[in-house]
N, C-alpha and C positions, 0 to 999 in steps of 0.2 A: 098346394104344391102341384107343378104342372110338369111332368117330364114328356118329353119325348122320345119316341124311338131312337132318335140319332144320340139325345144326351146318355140314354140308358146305354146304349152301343159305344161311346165314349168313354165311360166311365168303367167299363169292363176289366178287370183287372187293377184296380184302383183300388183304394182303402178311402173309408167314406169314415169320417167323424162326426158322428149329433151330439149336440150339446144338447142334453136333455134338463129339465127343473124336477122334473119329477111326477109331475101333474098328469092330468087325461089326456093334454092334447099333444106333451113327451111321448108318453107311451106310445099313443096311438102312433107317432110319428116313427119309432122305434120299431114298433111291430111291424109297419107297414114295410119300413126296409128293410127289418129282416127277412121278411117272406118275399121278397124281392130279388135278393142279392141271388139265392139263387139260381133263379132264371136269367138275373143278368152277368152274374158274376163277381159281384162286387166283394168286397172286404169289409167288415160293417165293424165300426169301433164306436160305442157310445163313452161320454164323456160328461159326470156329474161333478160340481164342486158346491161341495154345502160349506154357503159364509158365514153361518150360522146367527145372520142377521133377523130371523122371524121367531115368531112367539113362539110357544107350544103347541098354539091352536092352529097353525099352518099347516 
């Protein structure tokens, strides 16, 4: 994921929705805009929905 200046300056004051699964590369994606908004100012709303389509082992 590639932002730039200007998308971050855009985005200031906005509410940001991740749809997250849950996984490493969720989180990491979660964490990264959380410590982001910050600086930019964003509104940071994550967004899981368990289908509860997988095993145990998932």
């Amino acid at each position: 994921m590639f932002l730039s200046e200007d998308d971050c300056a855009y985005m200031a004051g906005k509410t940001l929705i991740a749809g997250l699964s849950g996984g490493a590369d969720s989180m990491a994606l979660c964490h990264f805009l959380a410590v982001h908004r910050a600086v930019y100012g964003w509104e940071l709303r994550a967004a899981h929905l368990n289908h509860c389509l997988r095993g145990e082992e998932s």
